[in-house]
Biopython code that builds the backbone (N, CA, C, O; Angstrom):
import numpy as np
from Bio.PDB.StructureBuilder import StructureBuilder

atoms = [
    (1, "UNK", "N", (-2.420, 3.507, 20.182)),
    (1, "UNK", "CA", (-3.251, 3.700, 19.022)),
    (1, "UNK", "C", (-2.565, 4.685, 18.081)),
    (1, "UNK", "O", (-1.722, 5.502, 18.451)),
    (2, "UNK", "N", (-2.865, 4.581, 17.217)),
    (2, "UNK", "CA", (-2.126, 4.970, 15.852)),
    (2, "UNK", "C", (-3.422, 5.852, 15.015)),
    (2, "UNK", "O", (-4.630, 5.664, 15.155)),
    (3, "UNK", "N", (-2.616, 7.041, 13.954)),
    (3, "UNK", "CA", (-3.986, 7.206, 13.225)),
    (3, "UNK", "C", (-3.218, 7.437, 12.044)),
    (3, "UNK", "O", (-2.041, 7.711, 12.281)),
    (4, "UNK", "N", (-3.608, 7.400, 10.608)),
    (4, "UNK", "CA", (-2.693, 7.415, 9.303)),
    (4, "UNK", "C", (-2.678, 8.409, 8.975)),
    (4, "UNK", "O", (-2.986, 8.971, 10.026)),
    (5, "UNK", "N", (-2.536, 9.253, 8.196)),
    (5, "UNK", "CA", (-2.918, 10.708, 7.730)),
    (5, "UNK", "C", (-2.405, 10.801, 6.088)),
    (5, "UNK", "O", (-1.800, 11.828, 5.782)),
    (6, "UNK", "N", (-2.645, 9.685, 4.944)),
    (6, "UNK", "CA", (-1.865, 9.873, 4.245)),
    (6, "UNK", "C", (-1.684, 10.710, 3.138)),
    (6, "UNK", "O", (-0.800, 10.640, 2.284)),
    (7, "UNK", "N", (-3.189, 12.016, 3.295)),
    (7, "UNK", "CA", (-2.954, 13.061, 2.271)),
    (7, "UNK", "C", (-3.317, 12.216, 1.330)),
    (7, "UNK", "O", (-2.447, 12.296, 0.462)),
    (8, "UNK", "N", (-4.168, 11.402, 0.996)),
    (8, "UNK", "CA", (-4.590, 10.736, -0.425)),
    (8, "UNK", "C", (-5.579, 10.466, -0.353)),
    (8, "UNK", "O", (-5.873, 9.346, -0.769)),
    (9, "UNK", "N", (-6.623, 11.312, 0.198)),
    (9, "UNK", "CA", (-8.013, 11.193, 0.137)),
    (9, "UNK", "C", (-8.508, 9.697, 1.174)),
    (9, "UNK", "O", (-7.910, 9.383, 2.203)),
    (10, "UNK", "N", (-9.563, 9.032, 0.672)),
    (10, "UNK", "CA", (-9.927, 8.186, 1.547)),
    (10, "UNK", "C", (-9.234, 6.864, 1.472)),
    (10, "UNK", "O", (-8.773, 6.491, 0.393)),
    (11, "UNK", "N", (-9.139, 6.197, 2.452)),
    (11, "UNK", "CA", (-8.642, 4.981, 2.721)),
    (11, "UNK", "C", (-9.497, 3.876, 1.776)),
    (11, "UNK", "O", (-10.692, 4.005, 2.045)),
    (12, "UNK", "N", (-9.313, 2.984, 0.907)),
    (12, "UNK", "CA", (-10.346, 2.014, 0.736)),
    (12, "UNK", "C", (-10.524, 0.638, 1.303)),
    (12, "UNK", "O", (-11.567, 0.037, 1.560)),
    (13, "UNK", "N", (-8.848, 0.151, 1.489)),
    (13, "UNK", "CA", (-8.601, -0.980, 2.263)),
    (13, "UNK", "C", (-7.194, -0.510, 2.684)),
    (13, "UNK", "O", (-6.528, 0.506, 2.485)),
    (14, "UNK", "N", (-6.958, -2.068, 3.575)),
    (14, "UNK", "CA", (-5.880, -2.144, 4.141)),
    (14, "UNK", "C", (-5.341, -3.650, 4.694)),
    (14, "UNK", "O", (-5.945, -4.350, 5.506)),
    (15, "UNK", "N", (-3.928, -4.000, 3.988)),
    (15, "UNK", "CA", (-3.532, -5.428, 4.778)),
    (15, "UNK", "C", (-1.918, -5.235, 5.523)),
    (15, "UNK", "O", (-1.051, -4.458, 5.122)),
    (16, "UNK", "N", (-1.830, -6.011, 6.499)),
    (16, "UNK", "CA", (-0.697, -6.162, 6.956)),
    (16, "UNK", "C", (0.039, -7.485, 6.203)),
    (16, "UNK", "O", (-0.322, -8.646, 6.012)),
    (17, "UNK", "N", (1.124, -6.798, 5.909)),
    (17, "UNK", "CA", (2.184, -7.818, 5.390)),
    (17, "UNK", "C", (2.017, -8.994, 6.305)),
    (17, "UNK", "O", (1.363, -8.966, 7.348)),
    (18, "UNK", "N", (2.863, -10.355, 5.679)),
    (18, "UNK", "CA", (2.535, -11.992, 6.256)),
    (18, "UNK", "C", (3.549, -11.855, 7.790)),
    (18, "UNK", "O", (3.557, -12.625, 8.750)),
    (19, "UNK", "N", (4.445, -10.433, 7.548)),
    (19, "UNK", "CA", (5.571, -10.866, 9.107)),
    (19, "UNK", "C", (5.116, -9.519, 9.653)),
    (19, "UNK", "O", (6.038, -8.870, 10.148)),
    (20, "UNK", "N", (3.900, -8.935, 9.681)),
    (20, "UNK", "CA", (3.076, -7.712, 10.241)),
    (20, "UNK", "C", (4.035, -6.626, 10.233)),
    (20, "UNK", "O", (3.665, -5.684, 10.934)),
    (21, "UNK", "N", (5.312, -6.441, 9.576)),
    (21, "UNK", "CA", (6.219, -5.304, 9.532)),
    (21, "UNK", "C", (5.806, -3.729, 8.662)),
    (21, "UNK", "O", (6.317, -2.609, 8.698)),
    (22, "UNK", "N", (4.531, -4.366, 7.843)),
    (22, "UNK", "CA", (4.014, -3.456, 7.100)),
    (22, "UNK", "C", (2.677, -3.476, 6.985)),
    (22, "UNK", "O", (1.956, -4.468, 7.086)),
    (23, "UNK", "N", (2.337, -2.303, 6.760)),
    (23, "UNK", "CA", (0.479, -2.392, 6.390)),
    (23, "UNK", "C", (0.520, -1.305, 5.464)),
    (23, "UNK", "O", (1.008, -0.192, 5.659)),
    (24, "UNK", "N", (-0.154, -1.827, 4.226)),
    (24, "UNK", "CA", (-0.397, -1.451, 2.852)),
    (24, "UNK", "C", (-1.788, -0.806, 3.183)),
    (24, "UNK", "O", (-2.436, -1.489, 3.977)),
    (25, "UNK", "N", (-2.440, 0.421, 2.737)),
    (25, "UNK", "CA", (-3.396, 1.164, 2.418)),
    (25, "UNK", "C", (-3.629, 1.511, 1.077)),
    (25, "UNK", "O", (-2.848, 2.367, 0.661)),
    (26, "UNK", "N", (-4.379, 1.149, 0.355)),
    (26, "UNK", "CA", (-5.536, 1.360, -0.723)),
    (26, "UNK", "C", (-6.094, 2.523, -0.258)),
    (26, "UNK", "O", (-6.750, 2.734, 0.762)),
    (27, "UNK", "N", (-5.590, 3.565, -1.536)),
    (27, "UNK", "CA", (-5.568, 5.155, -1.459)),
    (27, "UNK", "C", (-6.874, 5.724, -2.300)),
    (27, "UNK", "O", (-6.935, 5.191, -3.408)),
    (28, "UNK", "N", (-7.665, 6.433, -2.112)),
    (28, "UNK", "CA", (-8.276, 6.929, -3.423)),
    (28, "UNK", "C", (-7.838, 7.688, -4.380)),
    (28, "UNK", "O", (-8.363, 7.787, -5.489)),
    (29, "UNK", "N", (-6.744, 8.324, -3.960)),
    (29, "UNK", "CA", (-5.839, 9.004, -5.309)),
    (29, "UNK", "C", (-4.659, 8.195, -6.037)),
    (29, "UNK", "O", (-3.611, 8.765, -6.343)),
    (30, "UNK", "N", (-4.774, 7.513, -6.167)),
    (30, "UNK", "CA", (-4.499, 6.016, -7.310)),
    (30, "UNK", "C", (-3.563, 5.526, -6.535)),
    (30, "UNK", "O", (-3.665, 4.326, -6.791)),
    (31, "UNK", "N", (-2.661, 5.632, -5.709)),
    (31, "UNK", "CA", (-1.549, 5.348, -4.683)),
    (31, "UNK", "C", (-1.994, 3.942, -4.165)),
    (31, "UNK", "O", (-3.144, 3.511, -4.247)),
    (32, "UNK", "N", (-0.915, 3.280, -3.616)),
    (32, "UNK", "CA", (-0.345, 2.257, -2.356)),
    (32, "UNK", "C", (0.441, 2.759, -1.097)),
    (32, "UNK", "O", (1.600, 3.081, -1.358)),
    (33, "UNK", "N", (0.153, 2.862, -0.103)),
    (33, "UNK", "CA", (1.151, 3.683, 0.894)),
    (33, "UNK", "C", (1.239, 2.227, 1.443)),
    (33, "UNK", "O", (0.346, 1.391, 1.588)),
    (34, "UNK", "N", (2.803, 2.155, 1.753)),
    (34, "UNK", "CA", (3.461, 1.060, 2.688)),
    (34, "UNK", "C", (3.910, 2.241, 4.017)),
    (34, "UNK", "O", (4.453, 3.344, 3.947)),
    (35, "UNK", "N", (3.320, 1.296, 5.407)),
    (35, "UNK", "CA", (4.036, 2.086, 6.574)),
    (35, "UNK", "C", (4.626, 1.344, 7.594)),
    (35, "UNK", "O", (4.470, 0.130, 7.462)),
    (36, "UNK", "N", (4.999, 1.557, 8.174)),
    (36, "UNK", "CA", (6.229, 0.681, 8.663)),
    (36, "UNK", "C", (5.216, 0.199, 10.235)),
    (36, "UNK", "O", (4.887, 1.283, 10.717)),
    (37, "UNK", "N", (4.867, -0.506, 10.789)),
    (37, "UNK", "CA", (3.649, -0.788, 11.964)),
    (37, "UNK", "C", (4.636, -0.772, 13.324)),
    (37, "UNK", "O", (4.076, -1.191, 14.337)),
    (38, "UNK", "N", (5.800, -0.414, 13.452)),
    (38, "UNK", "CA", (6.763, 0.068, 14.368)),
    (38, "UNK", "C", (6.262, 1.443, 14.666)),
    (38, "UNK", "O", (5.567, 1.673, 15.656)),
    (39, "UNK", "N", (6.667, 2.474, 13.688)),
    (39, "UNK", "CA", (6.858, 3.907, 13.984)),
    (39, "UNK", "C", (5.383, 4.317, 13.249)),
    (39, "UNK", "O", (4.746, 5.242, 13.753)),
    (40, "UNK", "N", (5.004, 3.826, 12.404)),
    (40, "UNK", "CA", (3.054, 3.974, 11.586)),
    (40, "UNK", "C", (4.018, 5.542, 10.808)),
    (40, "UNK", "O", (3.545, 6.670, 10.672)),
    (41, "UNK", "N", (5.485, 5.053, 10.406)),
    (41, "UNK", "CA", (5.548, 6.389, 9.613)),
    (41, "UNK", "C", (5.594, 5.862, 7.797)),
    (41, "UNK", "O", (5.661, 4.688, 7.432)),
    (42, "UNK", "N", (5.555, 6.673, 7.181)),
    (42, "UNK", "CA", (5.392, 5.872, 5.740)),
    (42, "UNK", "C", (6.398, 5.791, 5.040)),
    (42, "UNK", "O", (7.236, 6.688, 4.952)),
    (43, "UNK", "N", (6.453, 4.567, 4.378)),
    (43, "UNK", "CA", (7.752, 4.367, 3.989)),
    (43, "UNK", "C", (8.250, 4.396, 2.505)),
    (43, "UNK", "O", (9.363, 4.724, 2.095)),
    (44, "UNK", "N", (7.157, 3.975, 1.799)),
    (44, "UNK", "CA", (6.708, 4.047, 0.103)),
    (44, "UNK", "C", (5.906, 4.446, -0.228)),
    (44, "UNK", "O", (4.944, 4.516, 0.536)),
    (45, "UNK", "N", (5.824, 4.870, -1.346)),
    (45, "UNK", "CA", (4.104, 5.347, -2.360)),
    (45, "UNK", "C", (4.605, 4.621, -3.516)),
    (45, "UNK", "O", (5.615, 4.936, -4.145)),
    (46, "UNK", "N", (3.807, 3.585, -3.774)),
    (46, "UNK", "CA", (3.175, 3.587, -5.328)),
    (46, "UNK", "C", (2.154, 3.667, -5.760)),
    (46, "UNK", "O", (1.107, 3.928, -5.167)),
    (47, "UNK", "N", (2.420, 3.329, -7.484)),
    (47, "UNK", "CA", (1.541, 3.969, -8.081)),
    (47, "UNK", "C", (1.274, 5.597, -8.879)),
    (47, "UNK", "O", (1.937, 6.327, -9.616)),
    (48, "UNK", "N", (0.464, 5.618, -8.499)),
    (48, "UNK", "CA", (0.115, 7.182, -9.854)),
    (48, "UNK", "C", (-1.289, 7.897, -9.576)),
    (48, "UNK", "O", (-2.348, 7.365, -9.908)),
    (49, "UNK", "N", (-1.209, 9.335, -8.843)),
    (49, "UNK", "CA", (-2.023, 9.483, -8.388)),
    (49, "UNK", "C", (-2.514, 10.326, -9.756)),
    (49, "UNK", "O", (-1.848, 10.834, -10.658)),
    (50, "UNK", "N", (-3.964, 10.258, -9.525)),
    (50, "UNK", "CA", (-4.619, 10.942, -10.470)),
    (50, "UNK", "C", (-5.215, 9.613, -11.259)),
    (50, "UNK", "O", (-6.248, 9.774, -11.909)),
    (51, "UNK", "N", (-4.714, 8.558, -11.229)),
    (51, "UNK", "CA", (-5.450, 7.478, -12.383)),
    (51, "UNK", "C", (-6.529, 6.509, -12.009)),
    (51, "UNK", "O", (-6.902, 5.503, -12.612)),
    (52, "UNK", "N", (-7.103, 7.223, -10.468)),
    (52, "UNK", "CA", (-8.003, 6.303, -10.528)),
    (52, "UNK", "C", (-8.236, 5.672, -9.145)),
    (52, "UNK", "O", (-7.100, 5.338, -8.808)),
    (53, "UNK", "N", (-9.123, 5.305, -8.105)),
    (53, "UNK", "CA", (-8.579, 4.612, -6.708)),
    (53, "UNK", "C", (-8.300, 3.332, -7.056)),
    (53, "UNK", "O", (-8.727, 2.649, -7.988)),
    (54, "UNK", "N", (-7.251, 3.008, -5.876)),
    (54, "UNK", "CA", (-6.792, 1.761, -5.515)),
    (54, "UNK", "C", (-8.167, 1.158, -4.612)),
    (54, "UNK", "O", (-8.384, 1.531, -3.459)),
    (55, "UNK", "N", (-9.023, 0.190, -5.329)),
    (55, "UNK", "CA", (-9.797, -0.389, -4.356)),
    (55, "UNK", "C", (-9.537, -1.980, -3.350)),
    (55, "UNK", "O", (-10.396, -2.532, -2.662)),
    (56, "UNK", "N", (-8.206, -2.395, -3.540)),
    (56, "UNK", "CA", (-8.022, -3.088, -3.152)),
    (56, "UNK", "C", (-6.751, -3.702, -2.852)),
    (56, "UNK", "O", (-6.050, -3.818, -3.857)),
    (57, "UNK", "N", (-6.210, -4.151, -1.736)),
    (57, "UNK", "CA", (-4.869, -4.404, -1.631)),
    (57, "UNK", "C", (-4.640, -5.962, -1.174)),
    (57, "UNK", "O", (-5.636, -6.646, -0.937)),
    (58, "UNK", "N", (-3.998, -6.236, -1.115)),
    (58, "UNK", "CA", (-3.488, -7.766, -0.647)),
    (58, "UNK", "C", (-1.835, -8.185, -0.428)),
    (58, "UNK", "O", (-0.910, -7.691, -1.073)),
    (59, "UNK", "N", (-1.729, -9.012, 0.430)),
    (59, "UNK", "CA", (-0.320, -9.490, 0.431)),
    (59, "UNK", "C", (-0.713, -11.183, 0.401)),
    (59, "UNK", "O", (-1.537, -11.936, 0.921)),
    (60, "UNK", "N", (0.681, -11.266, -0.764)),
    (60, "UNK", "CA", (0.452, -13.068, -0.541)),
    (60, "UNK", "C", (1.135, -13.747, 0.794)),
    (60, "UNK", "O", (1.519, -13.079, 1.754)),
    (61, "UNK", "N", (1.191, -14.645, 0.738)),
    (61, "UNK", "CA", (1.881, -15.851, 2.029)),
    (61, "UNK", "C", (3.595, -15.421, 1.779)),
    (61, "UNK", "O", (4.360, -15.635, 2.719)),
    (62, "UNK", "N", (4.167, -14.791, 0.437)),
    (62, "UNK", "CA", (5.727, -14.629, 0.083)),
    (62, "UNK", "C", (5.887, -13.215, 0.458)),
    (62, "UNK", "O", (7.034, -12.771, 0.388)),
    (63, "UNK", "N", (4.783, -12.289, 0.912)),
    (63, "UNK", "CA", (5.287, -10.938, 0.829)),
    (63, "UNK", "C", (4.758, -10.386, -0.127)),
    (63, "UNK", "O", (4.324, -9.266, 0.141)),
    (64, "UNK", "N", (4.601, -10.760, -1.256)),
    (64, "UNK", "CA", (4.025, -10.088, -2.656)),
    (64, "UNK", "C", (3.264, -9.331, -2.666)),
    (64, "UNK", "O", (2.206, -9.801, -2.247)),
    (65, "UNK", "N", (3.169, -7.978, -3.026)),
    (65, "UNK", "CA", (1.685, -7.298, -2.994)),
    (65, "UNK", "C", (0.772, -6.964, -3.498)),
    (65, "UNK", "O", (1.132, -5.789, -3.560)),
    (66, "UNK", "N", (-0.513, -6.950, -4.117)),
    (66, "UNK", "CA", (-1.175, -7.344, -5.152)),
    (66, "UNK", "C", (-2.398, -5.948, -4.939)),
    (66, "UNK", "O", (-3.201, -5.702, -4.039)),
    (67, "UNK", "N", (-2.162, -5.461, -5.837)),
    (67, "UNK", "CA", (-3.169, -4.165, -5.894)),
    (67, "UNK", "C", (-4.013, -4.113, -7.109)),
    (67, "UNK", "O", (-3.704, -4.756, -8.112)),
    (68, "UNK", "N", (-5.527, -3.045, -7.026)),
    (68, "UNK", "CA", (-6.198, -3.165, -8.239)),
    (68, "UNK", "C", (-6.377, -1.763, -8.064)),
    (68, "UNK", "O", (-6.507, -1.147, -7.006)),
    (69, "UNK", "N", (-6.363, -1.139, -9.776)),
    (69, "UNK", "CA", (-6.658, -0.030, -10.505)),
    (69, "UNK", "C", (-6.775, 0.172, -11.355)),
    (69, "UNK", "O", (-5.944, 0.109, -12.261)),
    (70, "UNK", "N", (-8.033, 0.549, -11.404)),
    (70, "UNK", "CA", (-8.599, 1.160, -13.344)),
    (70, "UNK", "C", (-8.547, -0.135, -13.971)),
    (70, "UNK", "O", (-7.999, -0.316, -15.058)),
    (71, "UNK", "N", (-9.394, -1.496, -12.960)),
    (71, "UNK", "CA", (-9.874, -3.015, -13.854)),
    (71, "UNK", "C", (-8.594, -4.176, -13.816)),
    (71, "UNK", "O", (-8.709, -5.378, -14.059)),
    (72, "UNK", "N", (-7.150, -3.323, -13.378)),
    (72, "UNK", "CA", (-5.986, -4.309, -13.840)),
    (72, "UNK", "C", (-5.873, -4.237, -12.630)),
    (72, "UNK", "O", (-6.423, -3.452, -11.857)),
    (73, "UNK", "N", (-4.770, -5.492, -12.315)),
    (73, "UNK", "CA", (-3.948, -6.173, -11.348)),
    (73, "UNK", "C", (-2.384, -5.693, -11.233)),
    (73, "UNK", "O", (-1.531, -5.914, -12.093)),
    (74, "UNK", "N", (-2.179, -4.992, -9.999)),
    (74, "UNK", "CA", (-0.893, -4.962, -10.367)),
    (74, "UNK", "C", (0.245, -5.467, -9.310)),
    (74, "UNK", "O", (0.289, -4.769, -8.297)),
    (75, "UNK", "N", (1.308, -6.708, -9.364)),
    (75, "UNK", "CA", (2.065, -6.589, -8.575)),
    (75, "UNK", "C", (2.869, -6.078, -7.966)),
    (75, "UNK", "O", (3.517, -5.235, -8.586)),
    (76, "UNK", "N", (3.147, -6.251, -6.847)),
    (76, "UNK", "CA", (4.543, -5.222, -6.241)),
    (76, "UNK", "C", (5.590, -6.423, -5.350)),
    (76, "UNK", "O", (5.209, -7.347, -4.631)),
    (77, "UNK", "N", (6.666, -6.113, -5.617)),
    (77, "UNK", "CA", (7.585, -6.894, -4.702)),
    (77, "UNK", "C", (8.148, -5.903, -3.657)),
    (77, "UNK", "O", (9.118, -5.189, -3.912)),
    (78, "UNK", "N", (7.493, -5.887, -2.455)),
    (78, "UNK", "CA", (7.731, -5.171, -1.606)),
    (78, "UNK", "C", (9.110, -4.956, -0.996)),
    (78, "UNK", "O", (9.351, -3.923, -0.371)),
    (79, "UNK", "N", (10.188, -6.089, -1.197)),
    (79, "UNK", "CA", (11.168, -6.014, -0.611)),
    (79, "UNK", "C", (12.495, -5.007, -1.928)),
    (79, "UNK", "O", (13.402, -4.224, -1.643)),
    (80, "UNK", "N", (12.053, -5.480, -3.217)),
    (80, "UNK", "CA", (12.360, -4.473, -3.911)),
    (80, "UNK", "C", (12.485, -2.984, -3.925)),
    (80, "UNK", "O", (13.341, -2.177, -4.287)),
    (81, "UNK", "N", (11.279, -2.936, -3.382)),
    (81, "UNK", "CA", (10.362, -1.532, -3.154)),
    (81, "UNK", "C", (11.246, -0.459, -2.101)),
    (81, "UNK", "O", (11.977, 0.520, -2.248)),
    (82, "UNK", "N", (10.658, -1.350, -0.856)),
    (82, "UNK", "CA", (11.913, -0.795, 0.230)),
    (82, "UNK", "C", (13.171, -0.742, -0.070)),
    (82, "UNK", "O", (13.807, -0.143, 0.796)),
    (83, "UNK", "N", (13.717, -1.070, -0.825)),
    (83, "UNK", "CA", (14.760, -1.247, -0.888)),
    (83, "UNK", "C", (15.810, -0.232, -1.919)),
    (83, "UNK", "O", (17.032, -0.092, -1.979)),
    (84, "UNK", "N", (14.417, 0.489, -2.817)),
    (84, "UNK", "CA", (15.081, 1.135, -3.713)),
    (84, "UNK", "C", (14.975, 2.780, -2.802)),
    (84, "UNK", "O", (15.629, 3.802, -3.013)),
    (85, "UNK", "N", (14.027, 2.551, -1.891)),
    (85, "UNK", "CA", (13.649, 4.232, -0.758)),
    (85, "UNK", "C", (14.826, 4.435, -0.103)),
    (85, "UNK", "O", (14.945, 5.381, 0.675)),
]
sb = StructureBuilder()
sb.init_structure("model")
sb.init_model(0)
sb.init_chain("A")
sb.init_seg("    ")
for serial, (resi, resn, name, xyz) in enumerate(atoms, 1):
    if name == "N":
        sb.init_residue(resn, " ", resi, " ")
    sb.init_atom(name, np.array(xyz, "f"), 0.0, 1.0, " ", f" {name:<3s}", serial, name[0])
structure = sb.get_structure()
């Protein structure tokens, strides 16, 4: 068992990527935390804290990650992402 701790206030959601290598958390301090479901250590933040909670997260069937804040939609290409950390 695992527990998150990500310093961003409350959790709102949460999905595991389509190849379960990641699980995305919907932050209340405007954030996305990606963590790695190997080590549950964290691997990215996006986003912008202060603008607002993330109430919702999603991954498509490609990996894609699809977050909402402050009414808009925003994508993420996760492999991008990792890739620039």
């Amino acid at each position: 068992m695992a527990t998150l701790q990500p310093n961003a206030g409350a959790i709102h959601d949460a999905a595991w990527s389509p190849d379960n290598r990641l699980l995305a958390t919907a932050c209340a301090d405007g954030t996305v935390r990606l963590w790695d479901t190997t080590t549950f250590k964290e691997r990215a933040v996006l986003g912008q804290p202060g603008k607002g909670p993330v109430r919702r997260v999603v991954f498509s069937a490609d990996g894609m990650l699809y977050t909402t804040l402050a009414g808009m939609i925003h994508v993420w290409d996760t492999n991008d992402v990792l890739q620039r950390q």
